[in-house]
C-alpha positions in Angstrom: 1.4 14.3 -11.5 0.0 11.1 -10.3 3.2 8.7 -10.9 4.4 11.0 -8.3 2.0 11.0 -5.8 0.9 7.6 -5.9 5.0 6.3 -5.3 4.9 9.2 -2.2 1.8 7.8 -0.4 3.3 4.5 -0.3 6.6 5.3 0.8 4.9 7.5 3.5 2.8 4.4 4.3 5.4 2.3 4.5 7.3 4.2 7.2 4.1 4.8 9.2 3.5 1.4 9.1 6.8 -0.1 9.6 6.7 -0.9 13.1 3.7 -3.4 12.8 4.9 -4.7 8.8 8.1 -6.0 11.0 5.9 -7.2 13.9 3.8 -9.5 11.4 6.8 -10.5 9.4 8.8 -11.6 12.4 6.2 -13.8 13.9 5.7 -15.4 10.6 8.9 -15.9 9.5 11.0 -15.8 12.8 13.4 -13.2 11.3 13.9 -9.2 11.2 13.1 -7.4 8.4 15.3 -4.9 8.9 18.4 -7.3 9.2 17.2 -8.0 5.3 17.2 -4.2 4.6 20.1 -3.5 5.9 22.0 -6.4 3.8 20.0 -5.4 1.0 21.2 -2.4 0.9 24.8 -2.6 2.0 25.3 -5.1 -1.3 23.3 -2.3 -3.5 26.3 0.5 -2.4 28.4 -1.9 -2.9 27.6 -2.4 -6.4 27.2 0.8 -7.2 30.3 1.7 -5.9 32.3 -0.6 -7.6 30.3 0.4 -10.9 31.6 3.7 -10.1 35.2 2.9 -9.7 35.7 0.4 -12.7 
């Protein structure tokens, strides 16, 4: 029971706090996180797509 609620806080957490995560990381850093998730997750499709296919 708690390997599933532990993962579901976080997640929940994470989208709460996703405004100010991508606040800090852009001042450090200069860039958008969510330019990085998007790509991230475009190539993971991608894989699993072609996976799929072949």
């Amino acid at each position: 029971m708690i390997k599933f609620i532990i993962p579901a806080i976080a997640i929940f957490l994470l989208v709460l706090f996703w405004d100010k995560i991508n606040d800090t990381i852009y001042k450090k850093f200069n860039i958008k996180i969510n330019y990085i998730v998007a790509t991230i997750t475009v190539v993971v499709l991608g894989v699993i797509f072609a996976l799929l296919y072949f």
